[in-house]
Backbone bond lengths (Angstrom), bond angles and torsions (degrees), N, CA, C in turn:
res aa  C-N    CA-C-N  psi(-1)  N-CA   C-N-CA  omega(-1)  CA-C   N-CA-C  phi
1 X - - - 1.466 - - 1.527 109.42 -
2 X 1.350 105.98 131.00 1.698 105.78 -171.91 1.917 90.03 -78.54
3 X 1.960 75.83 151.78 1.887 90.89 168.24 1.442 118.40 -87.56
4 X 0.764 128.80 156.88 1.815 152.53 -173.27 1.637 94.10 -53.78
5 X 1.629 130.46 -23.27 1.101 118.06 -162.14 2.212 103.85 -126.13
6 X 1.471 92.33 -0.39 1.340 97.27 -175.19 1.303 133.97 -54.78
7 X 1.765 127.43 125.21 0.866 129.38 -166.57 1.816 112.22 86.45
8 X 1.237 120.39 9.36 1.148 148.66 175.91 1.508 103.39 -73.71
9 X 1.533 125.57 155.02 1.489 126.31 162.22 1.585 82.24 -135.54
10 X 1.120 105.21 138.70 1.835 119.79 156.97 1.221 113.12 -126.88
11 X 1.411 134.14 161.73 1.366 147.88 143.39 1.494 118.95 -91.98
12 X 1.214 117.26 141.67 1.226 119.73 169.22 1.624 130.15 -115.03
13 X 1.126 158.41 102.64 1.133 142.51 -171.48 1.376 100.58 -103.97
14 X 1.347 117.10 138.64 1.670 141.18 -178.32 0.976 87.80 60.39
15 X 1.925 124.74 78.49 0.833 138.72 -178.50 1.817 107.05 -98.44
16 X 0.904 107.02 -23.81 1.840 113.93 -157.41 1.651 114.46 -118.97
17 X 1.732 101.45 32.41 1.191 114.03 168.64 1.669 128.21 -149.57
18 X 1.301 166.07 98.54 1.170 132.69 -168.66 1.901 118.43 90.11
19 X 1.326 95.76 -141.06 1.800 98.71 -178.01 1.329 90.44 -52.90
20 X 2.026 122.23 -70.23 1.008 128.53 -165.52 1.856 112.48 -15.42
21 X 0.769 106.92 -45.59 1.911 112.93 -138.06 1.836 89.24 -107.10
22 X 1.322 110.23 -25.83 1.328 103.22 -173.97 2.238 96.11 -88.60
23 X 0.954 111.09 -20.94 1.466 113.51 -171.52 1.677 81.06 -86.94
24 X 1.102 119.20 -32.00 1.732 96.56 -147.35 2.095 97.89 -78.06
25 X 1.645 97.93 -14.10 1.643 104.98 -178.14 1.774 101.86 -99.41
26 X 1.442 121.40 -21.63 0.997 95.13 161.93 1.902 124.51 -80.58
27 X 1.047 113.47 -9.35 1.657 119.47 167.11 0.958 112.38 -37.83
28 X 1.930 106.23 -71.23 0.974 122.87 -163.32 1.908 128.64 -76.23
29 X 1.564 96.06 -13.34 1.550 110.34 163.13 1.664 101.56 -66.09
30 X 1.481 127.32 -45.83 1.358 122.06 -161.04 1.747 107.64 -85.06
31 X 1.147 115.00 16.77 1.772 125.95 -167.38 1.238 129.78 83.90
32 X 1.402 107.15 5.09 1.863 110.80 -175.60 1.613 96.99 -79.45
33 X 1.851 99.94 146.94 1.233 113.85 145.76 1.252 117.82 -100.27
34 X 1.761 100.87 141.71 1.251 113.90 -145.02 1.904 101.41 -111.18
35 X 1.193 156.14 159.93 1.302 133.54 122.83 1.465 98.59 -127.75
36 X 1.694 92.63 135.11 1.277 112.01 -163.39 1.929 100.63 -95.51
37 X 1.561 93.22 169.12 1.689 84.45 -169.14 1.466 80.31 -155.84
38 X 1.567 113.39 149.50 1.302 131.01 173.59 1.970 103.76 -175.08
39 X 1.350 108.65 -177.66 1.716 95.86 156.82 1.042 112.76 -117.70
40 X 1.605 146.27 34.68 1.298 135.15 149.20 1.568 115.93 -90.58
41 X 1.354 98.39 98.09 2.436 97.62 -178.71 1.309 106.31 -53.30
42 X 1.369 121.97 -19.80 1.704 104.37 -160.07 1.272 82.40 -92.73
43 X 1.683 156.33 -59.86 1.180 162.30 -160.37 1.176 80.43 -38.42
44 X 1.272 110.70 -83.82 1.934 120.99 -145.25 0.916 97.15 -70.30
45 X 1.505 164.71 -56.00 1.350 152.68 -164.24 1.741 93.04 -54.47
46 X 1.462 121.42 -64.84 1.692 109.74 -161.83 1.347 110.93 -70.19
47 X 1.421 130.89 -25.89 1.773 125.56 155.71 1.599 102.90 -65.26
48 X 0.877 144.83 -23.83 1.474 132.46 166.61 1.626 114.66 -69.37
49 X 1.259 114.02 -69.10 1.643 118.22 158.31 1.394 124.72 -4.58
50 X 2.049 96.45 -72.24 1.102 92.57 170.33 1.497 149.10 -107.85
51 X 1.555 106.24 33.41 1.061 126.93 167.12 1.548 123.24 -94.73
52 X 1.094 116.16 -13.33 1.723 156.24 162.53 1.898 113.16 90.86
53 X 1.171 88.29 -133.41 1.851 94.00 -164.42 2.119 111.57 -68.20
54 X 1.380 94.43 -8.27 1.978 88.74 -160.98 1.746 69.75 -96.29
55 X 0.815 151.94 25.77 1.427 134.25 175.54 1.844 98.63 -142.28
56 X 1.841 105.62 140.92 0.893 116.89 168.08 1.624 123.36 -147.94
57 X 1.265 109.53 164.14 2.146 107.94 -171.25 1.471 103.69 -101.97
58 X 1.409 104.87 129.98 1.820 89.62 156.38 1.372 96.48 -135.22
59 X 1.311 113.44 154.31 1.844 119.96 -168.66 1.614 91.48 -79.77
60 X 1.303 124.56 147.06 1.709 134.34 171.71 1.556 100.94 -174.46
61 X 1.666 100.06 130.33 1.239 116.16 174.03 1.377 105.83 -102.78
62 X 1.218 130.74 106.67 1.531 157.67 -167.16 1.975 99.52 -45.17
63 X 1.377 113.74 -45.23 1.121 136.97 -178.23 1.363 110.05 -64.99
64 X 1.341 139.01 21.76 1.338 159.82 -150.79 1.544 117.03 -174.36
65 X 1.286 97.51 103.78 1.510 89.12 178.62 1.366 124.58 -81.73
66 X 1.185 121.28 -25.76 1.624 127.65 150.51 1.717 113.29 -35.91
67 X 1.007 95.07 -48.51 1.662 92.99 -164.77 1.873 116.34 -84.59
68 X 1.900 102.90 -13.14 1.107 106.24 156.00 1.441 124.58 -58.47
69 X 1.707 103.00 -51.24 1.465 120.49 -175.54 1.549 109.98 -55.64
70 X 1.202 111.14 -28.59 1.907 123.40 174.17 1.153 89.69 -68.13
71 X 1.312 147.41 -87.68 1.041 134.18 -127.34 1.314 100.57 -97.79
72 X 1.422 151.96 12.08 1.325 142.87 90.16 1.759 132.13 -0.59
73 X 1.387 94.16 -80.61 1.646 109.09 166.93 1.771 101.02 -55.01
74 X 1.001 121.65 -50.38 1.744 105.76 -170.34 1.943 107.13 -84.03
75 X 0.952 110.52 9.13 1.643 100.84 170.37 1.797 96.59 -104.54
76 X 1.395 131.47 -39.49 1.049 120.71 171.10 1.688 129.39 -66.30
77 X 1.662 102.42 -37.16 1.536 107.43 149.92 2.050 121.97 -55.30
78 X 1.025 105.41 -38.48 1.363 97.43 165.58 1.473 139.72 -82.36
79 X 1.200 104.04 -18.68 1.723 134.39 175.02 1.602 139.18 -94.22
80 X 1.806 85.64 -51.27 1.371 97.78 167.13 1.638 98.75 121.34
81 X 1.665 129.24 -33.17 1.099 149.36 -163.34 1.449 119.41 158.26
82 X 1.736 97.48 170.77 1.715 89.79 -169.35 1.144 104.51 -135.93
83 X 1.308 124.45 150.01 1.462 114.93 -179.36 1.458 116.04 -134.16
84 X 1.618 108.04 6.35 1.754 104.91 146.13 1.402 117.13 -175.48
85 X 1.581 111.27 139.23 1.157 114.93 173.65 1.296 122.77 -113.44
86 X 1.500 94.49 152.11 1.483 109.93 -164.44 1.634 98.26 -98.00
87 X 1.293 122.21 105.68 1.682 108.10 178.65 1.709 94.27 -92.81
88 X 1.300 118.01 105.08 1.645 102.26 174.14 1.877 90.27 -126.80
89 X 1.358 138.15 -22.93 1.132 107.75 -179.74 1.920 127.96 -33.94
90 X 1.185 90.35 145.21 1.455 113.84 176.05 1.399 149.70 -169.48
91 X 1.213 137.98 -179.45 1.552 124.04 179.05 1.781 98.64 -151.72
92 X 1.493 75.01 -173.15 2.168 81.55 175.27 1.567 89.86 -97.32
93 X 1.434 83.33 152.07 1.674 92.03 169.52 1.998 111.60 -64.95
94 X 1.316 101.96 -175.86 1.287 113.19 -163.99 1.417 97.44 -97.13
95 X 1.322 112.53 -61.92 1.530 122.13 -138.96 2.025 98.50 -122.33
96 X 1.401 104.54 146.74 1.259 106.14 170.43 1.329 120.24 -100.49
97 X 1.412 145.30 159.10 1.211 147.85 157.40 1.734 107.08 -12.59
98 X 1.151 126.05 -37.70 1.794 125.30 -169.23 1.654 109.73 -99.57
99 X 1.407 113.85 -17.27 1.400 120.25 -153.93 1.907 89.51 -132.64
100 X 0.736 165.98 -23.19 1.541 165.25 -78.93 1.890 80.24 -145.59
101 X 1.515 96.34 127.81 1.365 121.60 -158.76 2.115 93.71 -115.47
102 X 1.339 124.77 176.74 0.866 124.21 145.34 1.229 146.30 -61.13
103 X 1.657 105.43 -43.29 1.081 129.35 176.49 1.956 107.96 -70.04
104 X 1.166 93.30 -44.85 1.686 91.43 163.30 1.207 131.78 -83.22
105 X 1.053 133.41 14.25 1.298 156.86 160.09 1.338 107.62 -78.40
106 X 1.186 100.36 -89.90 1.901 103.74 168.29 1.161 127.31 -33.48
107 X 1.810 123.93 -67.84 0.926 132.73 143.59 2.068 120.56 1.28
108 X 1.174 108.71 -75.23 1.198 117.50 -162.83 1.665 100.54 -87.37
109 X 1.519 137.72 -20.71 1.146 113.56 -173.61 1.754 95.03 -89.18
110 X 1.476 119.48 -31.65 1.444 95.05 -171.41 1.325 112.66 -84.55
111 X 1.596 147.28 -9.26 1.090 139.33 121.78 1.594 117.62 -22.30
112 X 1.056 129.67 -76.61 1.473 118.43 -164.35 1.775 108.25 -95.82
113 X 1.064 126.45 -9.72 1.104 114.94 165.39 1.881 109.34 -115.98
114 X 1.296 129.61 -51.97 1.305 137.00 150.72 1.859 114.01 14.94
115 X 1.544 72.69 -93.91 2.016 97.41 171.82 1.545 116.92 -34.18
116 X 1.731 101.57 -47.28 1.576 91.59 -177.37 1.096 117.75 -93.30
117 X 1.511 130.69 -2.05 1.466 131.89 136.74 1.564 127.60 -47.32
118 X 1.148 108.10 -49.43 1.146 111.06 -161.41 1.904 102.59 -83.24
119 X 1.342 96.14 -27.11 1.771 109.73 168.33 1.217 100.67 -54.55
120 X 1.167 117.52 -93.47 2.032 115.44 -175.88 1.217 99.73 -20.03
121 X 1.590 120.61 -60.24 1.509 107.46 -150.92 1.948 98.08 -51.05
122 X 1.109 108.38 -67.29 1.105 104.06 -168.35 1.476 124.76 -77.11
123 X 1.405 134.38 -15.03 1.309 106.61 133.21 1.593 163.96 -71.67
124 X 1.780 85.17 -4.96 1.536 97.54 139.44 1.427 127.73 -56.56
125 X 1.308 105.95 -45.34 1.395 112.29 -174.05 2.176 103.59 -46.23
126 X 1.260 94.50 -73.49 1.522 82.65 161.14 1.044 150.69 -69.61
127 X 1.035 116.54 0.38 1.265 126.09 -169.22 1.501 119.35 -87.70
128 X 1.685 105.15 -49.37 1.476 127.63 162.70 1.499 134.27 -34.10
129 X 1.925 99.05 -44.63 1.576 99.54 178.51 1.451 98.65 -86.17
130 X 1.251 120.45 -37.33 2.039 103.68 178.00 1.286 118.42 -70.38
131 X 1.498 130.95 3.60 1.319 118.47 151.06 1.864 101.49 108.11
132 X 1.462 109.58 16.95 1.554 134.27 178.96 1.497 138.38 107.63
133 X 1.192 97.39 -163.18 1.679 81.51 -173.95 1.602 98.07 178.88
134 X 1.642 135.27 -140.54 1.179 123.28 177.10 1.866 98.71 -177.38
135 X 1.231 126.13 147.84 1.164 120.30 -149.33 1.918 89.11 -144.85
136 X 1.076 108.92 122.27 1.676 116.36 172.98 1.448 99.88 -106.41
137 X 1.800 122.79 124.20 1.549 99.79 165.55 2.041 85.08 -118.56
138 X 1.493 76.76 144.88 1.974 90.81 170.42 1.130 115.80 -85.45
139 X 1.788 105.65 108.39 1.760 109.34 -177.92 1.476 93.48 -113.87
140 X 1.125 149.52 -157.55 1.218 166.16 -140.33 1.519 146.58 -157.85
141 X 1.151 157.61 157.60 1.123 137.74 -154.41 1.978 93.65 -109.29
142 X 1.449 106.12 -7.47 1.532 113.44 165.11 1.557 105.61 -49.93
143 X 1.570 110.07 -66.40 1.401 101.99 -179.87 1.489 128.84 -58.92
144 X 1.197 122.33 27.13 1.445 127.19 168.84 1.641 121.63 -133.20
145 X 1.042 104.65 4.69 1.726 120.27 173.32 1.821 127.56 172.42
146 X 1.210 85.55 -179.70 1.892 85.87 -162.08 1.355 91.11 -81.05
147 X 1.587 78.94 175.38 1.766 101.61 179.54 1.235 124.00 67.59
148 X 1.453 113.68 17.19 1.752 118.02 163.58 1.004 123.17 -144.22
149 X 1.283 117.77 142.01 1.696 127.01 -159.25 1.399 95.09 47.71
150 X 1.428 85.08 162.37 1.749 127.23 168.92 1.388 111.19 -38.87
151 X 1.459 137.66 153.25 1.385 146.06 166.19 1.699 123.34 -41.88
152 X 1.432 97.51 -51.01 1.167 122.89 -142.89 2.432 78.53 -90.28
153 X 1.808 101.71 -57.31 1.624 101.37 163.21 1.319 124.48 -43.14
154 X 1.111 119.21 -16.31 1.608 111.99 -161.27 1.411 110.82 -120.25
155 X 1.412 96.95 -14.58 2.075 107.32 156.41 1.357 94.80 -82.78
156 X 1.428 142.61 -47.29 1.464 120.35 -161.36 1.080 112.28 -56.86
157 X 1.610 100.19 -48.71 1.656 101.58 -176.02 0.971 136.55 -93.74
158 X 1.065 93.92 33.12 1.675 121.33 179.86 2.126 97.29 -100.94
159 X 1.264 106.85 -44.47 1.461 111.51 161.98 1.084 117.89 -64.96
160 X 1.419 138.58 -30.96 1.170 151.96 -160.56 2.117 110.15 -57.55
161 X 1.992 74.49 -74.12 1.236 94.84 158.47 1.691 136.63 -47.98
162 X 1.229 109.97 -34.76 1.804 114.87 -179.32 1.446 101.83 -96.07
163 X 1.475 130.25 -13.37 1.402 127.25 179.83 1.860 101.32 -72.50
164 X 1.751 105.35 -33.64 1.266 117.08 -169.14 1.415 107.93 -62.16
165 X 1.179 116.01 -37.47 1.962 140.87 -171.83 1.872 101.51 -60.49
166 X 1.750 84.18 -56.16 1.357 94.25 -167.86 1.487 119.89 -79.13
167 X 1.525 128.76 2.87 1.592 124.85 -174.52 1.206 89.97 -119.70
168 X 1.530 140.76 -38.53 1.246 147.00 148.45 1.631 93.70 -12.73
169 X 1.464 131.48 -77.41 1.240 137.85 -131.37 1.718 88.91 -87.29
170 X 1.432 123.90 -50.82 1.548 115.19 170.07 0.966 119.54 -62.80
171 X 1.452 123.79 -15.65 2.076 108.81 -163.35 1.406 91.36 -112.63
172 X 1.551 117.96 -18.95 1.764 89.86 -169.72 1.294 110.25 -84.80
173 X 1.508 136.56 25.53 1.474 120.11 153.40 1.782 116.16 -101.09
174 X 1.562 94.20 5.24 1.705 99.21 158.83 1.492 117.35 -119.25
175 X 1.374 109.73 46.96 1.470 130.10 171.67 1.563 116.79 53.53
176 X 1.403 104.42 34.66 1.898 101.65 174.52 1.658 93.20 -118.02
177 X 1.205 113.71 147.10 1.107 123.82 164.47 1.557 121.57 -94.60
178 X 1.142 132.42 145.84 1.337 117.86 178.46 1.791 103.01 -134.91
179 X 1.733 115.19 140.07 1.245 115.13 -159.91 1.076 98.60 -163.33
180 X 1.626 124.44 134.01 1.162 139.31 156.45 1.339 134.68 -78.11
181 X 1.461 124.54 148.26 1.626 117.90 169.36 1.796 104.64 -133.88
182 X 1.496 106.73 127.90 1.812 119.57 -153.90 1.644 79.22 -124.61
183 X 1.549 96.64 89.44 1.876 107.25 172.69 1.913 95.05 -72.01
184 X 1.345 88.74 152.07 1.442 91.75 155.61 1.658 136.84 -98.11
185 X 0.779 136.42 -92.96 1.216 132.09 154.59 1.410 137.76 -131.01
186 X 1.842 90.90 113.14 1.549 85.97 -145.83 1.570 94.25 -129.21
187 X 1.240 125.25 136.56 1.876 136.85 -127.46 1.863 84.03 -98.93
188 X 1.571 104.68 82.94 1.502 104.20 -175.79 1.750 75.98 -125.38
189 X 1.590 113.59 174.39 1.109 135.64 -179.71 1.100 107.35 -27.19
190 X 1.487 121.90 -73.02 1.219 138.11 -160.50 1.197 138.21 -45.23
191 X 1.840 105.55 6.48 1.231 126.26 -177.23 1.941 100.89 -105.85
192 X 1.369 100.44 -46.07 1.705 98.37 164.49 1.415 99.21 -75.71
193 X 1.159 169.27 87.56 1.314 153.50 72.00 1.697 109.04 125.69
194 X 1.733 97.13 33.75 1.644 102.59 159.04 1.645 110.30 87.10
195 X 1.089 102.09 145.86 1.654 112.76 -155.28 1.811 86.53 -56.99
196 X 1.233 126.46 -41.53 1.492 121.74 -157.86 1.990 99.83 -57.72
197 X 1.419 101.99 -33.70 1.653 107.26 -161.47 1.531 95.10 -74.80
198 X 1.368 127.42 -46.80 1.154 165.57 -150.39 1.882 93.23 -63.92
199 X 1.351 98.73 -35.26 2.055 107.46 -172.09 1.607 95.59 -93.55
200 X 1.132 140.42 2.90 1.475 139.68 167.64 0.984 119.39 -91.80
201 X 1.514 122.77 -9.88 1.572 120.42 -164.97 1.417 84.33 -124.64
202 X 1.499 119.01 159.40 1.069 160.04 -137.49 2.375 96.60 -101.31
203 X 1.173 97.35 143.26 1.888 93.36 -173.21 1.674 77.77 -60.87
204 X 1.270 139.87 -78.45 1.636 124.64 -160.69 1.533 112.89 -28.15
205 X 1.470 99.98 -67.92 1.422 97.02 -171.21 1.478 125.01 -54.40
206 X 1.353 124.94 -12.03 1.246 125.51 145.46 1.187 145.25 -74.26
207 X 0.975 100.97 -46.25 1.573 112.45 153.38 1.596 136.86 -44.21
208 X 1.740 95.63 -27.08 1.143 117.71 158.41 1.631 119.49 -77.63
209 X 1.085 106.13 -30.15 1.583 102.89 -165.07 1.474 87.86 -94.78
210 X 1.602 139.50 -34.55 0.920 122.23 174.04 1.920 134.07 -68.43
211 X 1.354 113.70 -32.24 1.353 135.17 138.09 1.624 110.91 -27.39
212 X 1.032 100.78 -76.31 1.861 108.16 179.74 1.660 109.52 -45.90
213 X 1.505 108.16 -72.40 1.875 109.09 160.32 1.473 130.66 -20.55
214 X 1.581 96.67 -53.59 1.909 100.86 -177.51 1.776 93.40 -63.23
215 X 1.135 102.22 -72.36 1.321 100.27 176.15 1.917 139.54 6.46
216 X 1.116 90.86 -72.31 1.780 126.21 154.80 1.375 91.61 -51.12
217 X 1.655 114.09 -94.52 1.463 107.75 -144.92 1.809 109.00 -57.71
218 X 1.477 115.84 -2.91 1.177 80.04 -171.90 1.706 117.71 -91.76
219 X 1.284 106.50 32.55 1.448 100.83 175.85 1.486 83.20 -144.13
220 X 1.366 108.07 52.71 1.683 109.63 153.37 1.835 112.39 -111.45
221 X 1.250 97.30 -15.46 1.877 96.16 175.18 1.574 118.56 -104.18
222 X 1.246 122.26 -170.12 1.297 109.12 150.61 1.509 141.10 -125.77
223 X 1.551 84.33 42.13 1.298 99.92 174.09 1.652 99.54 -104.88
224 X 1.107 122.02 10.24 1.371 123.86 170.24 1.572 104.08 57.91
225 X 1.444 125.88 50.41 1.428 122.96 179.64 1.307 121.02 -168.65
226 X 0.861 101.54 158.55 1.875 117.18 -175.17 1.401 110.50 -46.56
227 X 1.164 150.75 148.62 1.477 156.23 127.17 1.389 119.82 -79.82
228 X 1.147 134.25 113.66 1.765 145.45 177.30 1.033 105.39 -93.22
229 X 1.372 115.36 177.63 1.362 116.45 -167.55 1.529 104.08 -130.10
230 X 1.666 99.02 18.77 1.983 105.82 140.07 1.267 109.66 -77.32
231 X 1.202 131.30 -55.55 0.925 124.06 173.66 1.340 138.03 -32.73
232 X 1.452 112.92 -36.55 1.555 103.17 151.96 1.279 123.32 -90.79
233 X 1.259 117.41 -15.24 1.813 121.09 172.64 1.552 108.95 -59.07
234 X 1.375 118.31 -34.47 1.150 143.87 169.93 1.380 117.91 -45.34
235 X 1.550 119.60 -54.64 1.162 144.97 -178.36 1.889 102.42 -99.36
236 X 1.095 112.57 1.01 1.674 100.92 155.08 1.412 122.50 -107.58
237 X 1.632 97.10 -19.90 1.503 107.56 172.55 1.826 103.44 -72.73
238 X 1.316 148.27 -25.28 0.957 168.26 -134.62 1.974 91.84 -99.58
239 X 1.702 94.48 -70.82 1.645 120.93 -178.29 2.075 108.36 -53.52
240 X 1.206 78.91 -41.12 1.953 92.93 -172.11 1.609 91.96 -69.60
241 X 1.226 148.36 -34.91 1.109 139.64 -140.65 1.677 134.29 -108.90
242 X 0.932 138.50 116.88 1.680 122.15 -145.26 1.924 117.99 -58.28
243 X 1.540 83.20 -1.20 1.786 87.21 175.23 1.865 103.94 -77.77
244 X 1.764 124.18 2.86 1.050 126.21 -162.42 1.472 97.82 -122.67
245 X 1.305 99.68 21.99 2.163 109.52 -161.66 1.644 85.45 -82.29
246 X 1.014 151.57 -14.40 1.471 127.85 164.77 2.071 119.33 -122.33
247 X 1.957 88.58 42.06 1.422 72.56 158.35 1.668 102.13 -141.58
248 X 1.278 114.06 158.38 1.443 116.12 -148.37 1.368 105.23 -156.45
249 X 1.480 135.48 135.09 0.964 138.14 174.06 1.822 124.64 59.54
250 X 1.948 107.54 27.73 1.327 136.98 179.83 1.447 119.19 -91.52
251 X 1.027 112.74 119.60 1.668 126.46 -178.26 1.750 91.56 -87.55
252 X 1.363 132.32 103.78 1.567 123.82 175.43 1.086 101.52 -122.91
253 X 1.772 95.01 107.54 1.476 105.56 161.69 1.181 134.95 -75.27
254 X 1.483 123.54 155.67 1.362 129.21 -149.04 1.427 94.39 -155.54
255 X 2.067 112.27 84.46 1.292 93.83 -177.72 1.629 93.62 -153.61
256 X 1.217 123.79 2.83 1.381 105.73 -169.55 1.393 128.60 106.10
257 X 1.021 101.76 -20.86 1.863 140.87 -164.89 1.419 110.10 67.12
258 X 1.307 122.79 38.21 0.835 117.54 147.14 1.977 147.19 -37.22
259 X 1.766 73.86 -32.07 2.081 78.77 166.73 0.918 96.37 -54.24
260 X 1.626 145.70 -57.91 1.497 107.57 -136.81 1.459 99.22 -115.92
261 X 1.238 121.79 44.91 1.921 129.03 166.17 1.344 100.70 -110.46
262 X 1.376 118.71 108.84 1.858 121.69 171.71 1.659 110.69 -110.63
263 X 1.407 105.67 39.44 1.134 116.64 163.87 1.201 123.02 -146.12
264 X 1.343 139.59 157.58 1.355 141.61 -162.81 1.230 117.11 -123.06
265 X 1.716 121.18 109.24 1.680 113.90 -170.88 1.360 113.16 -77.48
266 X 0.817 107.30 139.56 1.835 117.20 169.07 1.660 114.03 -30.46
267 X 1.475 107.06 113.51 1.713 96.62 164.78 1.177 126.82 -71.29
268 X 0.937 118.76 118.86 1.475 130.87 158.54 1.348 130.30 -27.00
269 X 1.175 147.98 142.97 1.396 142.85 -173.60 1.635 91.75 -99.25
């Protein structure tokens, strides 16, 4: 039985941690070939390995627009063409409203907003002469209200989201779709201090800190429950897929409904 994504090429960036790594195996369950992209080689080479031959790694630091455009050119050199990218790399911001430096300023908008500029640009670039394609960037349920993420996170993705509106509105009369997914809070690295901090500690000690996280979030919605990060792989496999061929320029949140709870219930022992 063919998959929902077969005959598909995607890209992935922050592929080999978190949402990244859980979208990049649900792709490849639904028939997409995948090449995954992050900057850890040993990560991405052994999730490539063992996901087998329709999947491949190339090293790219998102924070470089050259090296986006590489790893563009090397998924179509390996594939043939692409027909969607996933821009979800990311981190926590640096700096807060009291402490917020220059260098963290910069730093953090062309990381989280940067990348998914510089992504469109260049998967437009391919995308245009084969006649389209479709582009998911991962913004957040930060960019739609207080009290989540960092200051400096919750303005990016606050761009994130309206950049999505706005390339949506230029590319979809040259057959790319462009679409967002605004997870809510969902107990991936990025709450201990980003997939990079996340490779120093020990599988327990994560497991621990991730255990501890669900914990918390699950009396952050009101559905009284956990959010995974199938759940948005779920909902990109959904976006990637031609059953998603008439939606365009959509921020789809994926949180529990958490947007609209601005209060926090007591954890439970």
């Amino acid at each position: 039985m063919a998959g929902r994504l077969s005959g598909k090429v995607a890209v992935i960036t922050g592929a080999t941690s978190g949402i990244g790594e859980a979208t990049a195996r649900r792709f490849v369950a639904e028939g997409a070939a995948v090449m995954l992209s992050g900057r850890s080689v040993e990560a991405g080479e052994a999730l490539a390995a063992e996901l087998g031959e329709s999947t491949a790694f190339h090293k790219a630091d998102v924070l470089r627009d050259a090296e986006i455009g590489a790893l563009m050119d090397a998924a179509v050199a390996r594939f043939g063409r692409v027909d969607c990218l996933f821009n979800n790399a990311g981190a926590p911001s640096r700096g807060t409203l009291e402490t917020v430096t220059e260098e963290d300023f910069d730093h953090d908008m062309r990381l989280l907003v940067g990348s998914v500029v510089f992504g469109i640009k260049h998967a437009a670039r391919v995308m245009v002469p084969q006649g389209g394609g479709n582009i998911i960037n991962n913004s957040s349920i930060a960019a739609h209200r207080v009290n989540q993420g960092g200051f400096i996170y919750a303005a990016a993705k606050a761009a994130v989201s309206h950049l999505t509106r706005l390339a949506g509105s230029e590319l979809g009369p040259l057959g790319i779709r462009v679409n967002a997914i605004s997870p809510g809070a969902v107990a991936t690295p990025i709450f201990w201090g980003g997939s990079a901090s996340s490779r120093t500690l020990s599988d327990a000690e994560n497991l621990r800190k991730k255990t501890k996280m669900e914990g918390k979030l699950k009396y952050s919605t009101p559905l009284l429950k956990n959010g995974y990060v199938d759940d948005v792989a779920l909902a990109a496999v959904y976006l990637a897929s031609d059953e998603a061929g008439f939606v365009n320029s959509h921020d789809l949140v994926v949180d529990g409904g958490r947007i609209w709870q601005f209060f926090e219930r007591p954890v439970q022992a």
